[in-house]
Each structure stands twice: as C-alpha cells, then as structure tokens.
C-alpha positions as CSV (number, residue, x, y, z in Angstrom):
1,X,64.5,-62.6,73.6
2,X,60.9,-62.4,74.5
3,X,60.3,-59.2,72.0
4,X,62.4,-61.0,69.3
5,X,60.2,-64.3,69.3
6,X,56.8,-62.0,69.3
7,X,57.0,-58.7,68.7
8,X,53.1,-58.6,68.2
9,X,52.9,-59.4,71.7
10,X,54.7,-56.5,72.9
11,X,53.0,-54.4,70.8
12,X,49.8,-56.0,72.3
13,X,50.1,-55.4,75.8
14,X,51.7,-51.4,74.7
15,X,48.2,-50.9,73.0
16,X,46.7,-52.4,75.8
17,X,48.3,-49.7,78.1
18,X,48.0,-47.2,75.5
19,X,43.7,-48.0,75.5
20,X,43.9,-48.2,79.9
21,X,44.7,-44.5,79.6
22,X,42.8,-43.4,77.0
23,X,40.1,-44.6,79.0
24,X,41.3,-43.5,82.2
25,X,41.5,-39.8,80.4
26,X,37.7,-40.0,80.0
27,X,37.3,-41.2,83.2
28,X,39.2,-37.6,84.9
29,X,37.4,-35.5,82.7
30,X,34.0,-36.8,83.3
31,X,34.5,-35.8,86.9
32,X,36.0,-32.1,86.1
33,X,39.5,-32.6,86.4
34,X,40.4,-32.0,82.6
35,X,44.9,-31.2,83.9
36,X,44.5,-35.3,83.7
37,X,46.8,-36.0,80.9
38,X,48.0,-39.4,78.9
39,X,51.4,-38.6,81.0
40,X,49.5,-39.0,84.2
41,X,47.4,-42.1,83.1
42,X,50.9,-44.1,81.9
43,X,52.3,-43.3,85.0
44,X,49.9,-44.7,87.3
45,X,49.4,-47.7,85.3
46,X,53.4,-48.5,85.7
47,X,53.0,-47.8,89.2
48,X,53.6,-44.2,89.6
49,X,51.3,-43.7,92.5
50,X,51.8,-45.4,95.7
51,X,48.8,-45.5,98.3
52,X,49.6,-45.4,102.5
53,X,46.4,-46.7,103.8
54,X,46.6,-47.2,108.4
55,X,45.9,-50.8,108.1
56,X,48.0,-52.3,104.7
57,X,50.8,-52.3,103.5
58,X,51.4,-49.8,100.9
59,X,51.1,-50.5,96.9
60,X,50.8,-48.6,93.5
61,X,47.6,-48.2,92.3
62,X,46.1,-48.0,88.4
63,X,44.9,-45.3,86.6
64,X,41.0,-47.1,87.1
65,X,41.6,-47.3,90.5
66,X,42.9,-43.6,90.8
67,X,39.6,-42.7,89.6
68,X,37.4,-45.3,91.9
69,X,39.5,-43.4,95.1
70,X,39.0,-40.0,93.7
71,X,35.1,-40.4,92.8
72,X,34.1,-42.1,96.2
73,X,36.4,-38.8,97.9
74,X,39.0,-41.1,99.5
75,X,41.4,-39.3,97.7
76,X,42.1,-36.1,95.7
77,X,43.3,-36.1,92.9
78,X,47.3,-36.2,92.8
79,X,49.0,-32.6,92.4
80,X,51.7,-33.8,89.9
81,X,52.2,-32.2,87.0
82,X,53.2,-33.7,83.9
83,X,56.2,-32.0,83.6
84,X,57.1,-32.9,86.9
85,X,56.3,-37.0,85.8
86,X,58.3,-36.1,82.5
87,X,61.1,-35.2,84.5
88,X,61.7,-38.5,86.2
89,X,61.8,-40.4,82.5
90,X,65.4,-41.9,81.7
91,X,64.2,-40.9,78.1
92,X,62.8,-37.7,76.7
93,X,60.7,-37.0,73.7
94,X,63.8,-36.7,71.4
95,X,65.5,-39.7,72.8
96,X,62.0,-41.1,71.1
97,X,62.6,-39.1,67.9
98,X,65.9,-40.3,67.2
99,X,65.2,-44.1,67.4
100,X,62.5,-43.8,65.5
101,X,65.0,-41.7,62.7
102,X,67.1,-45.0,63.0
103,X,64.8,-46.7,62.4
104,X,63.2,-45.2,59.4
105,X,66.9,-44.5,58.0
106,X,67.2,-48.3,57.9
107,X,63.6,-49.3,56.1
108,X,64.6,-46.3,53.5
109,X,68.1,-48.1,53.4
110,X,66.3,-51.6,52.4
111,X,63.7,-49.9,49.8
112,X,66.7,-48.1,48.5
113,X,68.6,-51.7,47.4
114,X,65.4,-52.9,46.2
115,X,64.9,-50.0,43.7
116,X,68.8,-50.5,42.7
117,X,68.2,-54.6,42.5
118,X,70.9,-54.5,45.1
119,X,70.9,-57.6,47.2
120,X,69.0,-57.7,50.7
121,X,70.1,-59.6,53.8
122,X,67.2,-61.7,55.6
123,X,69.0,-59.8,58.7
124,X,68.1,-56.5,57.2
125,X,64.5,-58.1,56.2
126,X,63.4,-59.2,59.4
127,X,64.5,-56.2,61.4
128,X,61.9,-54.0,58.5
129,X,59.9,-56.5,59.8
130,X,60.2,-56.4,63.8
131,X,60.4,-52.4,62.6
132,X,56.4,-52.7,62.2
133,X,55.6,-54.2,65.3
134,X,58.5,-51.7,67.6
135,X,57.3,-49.0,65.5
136,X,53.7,-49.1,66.4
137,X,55.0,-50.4,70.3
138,X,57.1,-47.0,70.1
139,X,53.5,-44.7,69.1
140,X,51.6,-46.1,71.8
141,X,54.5,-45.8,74.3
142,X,55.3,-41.8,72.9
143,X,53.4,-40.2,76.0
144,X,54.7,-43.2,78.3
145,X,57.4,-42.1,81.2
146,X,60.8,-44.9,81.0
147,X,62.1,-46.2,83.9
148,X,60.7,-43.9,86.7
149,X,62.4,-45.5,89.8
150,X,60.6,-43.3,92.5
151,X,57.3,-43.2,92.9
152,X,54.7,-40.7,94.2
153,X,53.4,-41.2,97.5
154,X,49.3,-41.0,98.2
155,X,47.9,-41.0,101.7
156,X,44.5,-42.0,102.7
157,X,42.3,-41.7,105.8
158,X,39.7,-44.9,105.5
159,X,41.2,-47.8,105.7
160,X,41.2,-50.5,102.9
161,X,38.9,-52.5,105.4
162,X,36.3,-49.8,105.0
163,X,36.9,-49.1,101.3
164,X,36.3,-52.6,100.8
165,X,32.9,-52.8,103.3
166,X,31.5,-49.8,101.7
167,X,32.2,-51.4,98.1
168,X,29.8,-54.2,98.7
169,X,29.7,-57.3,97.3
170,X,31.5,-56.5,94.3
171,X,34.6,-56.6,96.5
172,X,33.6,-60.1,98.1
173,X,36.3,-61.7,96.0
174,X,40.1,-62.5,97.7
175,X,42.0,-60.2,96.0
176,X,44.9,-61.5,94.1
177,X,47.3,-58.7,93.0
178,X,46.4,-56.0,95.5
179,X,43.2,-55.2,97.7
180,X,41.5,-53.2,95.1
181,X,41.3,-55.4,92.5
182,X,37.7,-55.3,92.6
183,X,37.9,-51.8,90.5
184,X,39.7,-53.3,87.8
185,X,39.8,-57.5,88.2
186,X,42.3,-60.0,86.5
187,X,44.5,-56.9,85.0
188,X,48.0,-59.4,84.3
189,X,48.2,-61.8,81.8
190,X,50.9,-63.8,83.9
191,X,49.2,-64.1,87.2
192,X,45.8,-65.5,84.9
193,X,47.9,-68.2,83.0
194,X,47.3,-71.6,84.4
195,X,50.9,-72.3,85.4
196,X,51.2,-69.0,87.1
197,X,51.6,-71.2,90.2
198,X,55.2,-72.1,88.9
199,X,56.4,-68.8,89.6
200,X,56.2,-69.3,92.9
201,X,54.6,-67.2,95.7
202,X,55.0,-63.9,94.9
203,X,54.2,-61.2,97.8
204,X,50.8,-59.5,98.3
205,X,49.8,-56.7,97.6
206,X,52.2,-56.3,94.5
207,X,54.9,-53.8,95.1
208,X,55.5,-52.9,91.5
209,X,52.9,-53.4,88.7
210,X,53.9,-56.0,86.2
211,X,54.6,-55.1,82.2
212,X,51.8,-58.0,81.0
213,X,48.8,-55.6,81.5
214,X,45.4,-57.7,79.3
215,X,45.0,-55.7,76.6
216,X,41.1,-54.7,76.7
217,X,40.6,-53.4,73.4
218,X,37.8,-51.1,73.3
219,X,36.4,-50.5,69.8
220,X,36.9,-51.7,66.5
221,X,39.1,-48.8,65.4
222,X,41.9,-50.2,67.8
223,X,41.9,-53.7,66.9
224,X,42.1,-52.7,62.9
225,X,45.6,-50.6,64.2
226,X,46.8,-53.4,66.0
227,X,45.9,-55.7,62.8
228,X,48.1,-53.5,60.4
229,X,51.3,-53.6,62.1
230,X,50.5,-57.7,62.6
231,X,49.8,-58.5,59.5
232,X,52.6,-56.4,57.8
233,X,55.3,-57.9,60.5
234,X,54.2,-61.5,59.1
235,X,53.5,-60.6,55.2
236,X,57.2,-58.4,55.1
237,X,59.1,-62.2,55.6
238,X,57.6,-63.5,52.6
239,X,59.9,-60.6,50.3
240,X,62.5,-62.9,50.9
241,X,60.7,-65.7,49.2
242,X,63.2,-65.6,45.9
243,X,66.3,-64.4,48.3
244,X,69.8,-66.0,47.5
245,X,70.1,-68.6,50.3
246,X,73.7,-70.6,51.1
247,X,71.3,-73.9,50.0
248,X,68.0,-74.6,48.6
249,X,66.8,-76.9,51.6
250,X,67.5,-73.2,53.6
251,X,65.3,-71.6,51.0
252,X,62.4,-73.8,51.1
253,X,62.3,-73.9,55.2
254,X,62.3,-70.5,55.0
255,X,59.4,-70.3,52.6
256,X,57.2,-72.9,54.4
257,X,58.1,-71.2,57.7
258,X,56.8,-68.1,56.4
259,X,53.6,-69.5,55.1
260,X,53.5,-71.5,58.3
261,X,53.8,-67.9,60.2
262,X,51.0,-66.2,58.5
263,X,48.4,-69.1,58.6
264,X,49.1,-69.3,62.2
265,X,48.9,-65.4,62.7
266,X,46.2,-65.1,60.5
267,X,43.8,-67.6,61.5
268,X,44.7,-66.5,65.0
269,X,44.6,-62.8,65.0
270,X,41.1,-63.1,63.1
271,X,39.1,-65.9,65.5
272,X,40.5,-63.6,68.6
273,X,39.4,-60.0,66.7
274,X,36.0,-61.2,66.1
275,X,35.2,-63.0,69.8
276,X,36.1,-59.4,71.1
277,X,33.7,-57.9,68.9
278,X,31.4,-60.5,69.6
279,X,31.9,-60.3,73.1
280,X,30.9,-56.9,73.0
281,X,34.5,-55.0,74.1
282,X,34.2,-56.0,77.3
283,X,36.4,-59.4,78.1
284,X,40.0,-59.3,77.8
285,X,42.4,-61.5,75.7
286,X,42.8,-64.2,77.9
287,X,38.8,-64.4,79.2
288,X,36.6,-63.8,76.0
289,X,34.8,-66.5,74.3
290,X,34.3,-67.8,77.9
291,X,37.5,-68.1,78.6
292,X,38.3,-71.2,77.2
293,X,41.7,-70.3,77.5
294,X,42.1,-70.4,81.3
295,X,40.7,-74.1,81.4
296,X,42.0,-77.4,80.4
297,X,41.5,-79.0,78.2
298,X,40.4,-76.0,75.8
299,X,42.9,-74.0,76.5
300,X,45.4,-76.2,74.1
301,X,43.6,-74.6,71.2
302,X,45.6,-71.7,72.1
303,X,48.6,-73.3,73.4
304,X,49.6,-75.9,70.6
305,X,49.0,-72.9,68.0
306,X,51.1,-70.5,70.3
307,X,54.1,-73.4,70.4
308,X,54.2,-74.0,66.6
309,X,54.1,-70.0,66.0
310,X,57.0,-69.7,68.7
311,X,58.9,-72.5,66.6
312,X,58.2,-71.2,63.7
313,X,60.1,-67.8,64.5
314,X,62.8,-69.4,66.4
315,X,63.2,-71.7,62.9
316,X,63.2,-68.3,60.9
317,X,65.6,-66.2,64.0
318,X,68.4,-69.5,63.1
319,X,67.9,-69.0,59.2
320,X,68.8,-65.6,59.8
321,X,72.0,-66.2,61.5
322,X,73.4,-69.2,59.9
323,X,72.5,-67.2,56.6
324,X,75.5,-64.6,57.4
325,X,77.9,-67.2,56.7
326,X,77.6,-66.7,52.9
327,X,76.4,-63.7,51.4
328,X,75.8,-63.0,47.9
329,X,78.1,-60.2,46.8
330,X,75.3,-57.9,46.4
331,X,74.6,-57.6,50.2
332,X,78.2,-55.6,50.2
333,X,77.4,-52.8,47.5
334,X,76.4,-49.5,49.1
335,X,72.9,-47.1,47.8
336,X,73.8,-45.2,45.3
337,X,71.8,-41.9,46.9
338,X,73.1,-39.6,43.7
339,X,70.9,-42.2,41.5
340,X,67.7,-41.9,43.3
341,X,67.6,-37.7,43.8
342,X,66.2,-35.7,40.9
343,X,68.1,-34.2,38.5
344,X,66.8,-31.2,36.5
C-alpha cells in the first residue's frame, strides 16, 4: 500500500542504497581489494554480514562499516564471492529481465491505443505511471540480492569496548541502532522521525537492518536521475486530463488532483534538491537545511505538505477504481499490431 501511495519514495530510499554502495565500492578499492563488487556492497547494507564480537551480542553490519573494521585491521575482508551472495537471492537476473518485459509490454500496449485513438483506462494510466518510479526502483536494485534469509557470519578478536575506546570521541555518542553507529550515524529514516517512539521499544543492537535507509545523495548527477522518474510519475497523470469519466465532477477532481500532485511534488522535490546541493552532499534527507525537519514546530512544513500529497494520491488511487464501473467502449477494443508494422 506504502509503494502505491509513493512510489517516489521507494525509489528514494533504492537510490539511496544504490549511492551507499557505490560509495562503499570506492571505499574497497581505495584500500586494494578491487574483488569488492556492487553484489557485495547491497549485501552488507541489507544485513548480509553478521559480526561475533566476546562482549555483544551479535548484529549485521553496513557496507561503511565493513570498511571502518577492515581499515583499522579488526577484520579481513569477508571471503564471499559474489556468486556465492547471488546464489542465496530468491530472484535471479532473468527473474529481473522478465518483469521488466512486463512491464515495457504494457507501456508499449498504452502508446499502441494512443496511436490507434483507442481509449485508455486511468487503471492502465497510472500503472505507466507507477511504471517510472518501479522502473527506475528496479535499475538501482539490478545488482541487489532478494530475500537472503541466511546471513554470513564475521568474527572478531577486540571487543566493541575497545573498538569504541580506540575510536575516540567520535564514538562518545549512545548508539541507537547498533554500537557502531559512530561510522555511519542516523542511517534510518524511521528511527529519526519524531514519533519513532510510537513504535515501541525495539531491541538493541538491531538484528536485521531496516528497508528506510536516508538516502545521501552524492552529486548532482544522482539527484537529476532521481528527478526524471519523479517528475515523469506526476506529469504521466495529467494524459488523462480529457479522459471519458462516468461524471464530470469525477473529471474535474481528477484534474485538480493532478495539478494538486505536481505543485506539491514540484515545489517539494526542488526546495529539497537544492538544500542538498547547498548543503554541500553531505546531510541526508531528513537533516539538511538544519534539520528542520526533526524539530517542532518546523518540521510541519514537511508534514502538512506530505499529508495533502498522501491525500491527493489516495483521492486519485479511488478515481481509479470507482472509474471501472463504466468504461467507455473503447477501453474493450484490442491493438491492432498488423496496423502499426511496416509494410513494403
């Protein structure tokens, strides 16, 4: 339901994975180990890598903080290879391959009826849409393992006591997710929130890492990918601006819904693109422009935008349904593939 409300976010938090590893691969390499692949890097950020230490309780460890052990020579660097981490996916490569044919079969489906004037559902509209968001979700994830239930084990000497001493005061801070969160701080979007509380107590250390990693885009180049597939998933609703709807009060809350959408997204997307830039790369979502967003009262200028948004598509996801109840005849006539092929 989450993904079908905001799709953007989902994509968000893929990228920010997919930008962790990329990082994490210049990282390895900087220290010589150049077998350290994108495989490797998604797998310790989704907990791939458990650490034993003789005085905590065990828990997975990041990609960063695979590299913070392995520099300091608390650890070597795991054996695994990434056909061995490939192996424990639930999904291969052409598992990928084929939902992505799905999906392009339908977008080609969709142009097809607009080149034959044939009529197009707002069903079929929005999932062209949600395409653009899963789509780019689906790139970022291509070298990420699904599902890996069994992790790989890591045993240390030093203790996290001593880890922790020899860091300094940089490590002076209560942890909140695990004990090396000094490496890489305030990592989860959910345990930042103000009403994380409401969650309850959760235990510490983390035994799995969440799914909400902060995106930290790191260069310009990133944000303008992530602003494509945004902007299109937003724009692509506004097709079905002259769309035969079962009444026109359905037609016009659909069109100021729309509009409603992109101002929102727009205005949004563009305030938090430039206070990263601004910020120089180095905050994260939910802590740039001094985090304004983690305190009250400031932070309802990103919570009263975020509920209309999240109204706004839940207006839009009802449209969409109740519009099924009377199609125009044109939504049952098939492409015409013959038509559209060359003839010589």
């Amino acid at each position: 339901m989450f993904a079908l409300l905001s799709p953007e976010l989902v994509m968000l938090f893929a990228c920010g994975q997919w930008a962790s590893a990329q990082r994490s691969i210049t990282d390895m390499h900087s220290l010589g180990y150049q077998n350290w692949t994108m495989i490797h890097a998604f797998y310790a950020d989704m907990g791939g890598f458990l650490l034993h230490s003789p005085d905590c309780t065990s828990f997975p460890i990041t990609a960063k903080q695979v590299h913070y052990l392995v520099q300091q020579r608390y650890l070597s660097v795991p054996e695994i290879t990434k056909e061995e981490i490939w192996d424990k996916s639930k999904a291969d490569m052409f598992a990928k391959t084929v939902a992505g044919f799905q999906a392009a079969w339908l977008v080609a489906q969709v142009i097809a009826r607009g080149i034959q004037h044939l009529s197009v559902t707002l069903l079929e509209l929005s999932t062209v849409a949600l395409i653009t968001c899963t789509g780019a979700a689906l790139m970022f994830w291509l070298n990420k393992p699904l599902n890996v239930e069994t992790p790989t084990n890591l045993k240390i000497e030093s203790s996290i006591a001593e880890i922790l001493v020899r860091a300094g005061d940089m490590a002076g801070t209560p942890f909140q997710d695990t004990p090396l969160d000094f490496i890489e701080p305030n990592l989860y979007t959910s345990s930042q929130l103000p009403f994380a509380s409401f969650w309850g107590v959760q235990e510490r250390p983390l035994p799995r890492i969440p799914n909400d990693r902060d995106s930290r885009l790191h260069n310009l180049r990133i944000i303008l990918i992530v602003a494509v597939p945004t902007a299109s998933f937003s724009l692509l609703h506004l097709i079905g601006w002259n769309f035969d709807f079962p009444t026109r009060q359905e037609q016009m809350m659909w069109r100021w819904t729309c509009i409603s959408m992109g101002i929102i997204l727009g205005i949004g997307c563009l305030a938090e693109a430039v206070s990263i830039v601004v910020d120089g790369y180095t905050t994260s979502a939910l802590t740039n422009l001094g985090g304004y967003k983690l305190r009250w009262p400031s932070n309802l200028l990103f919570f009263i935008p975020g509920f209309l948004y999240m109204s706004a598509r839940l207006i839009v996801l009802v449209e969409i349904v109740i519009s099924l109840r009377l199609l125009p005849p044109g939504c049952f006539e098939v492409v015409q593939w013959s038509q559209l092929l060359p003839h010589f």
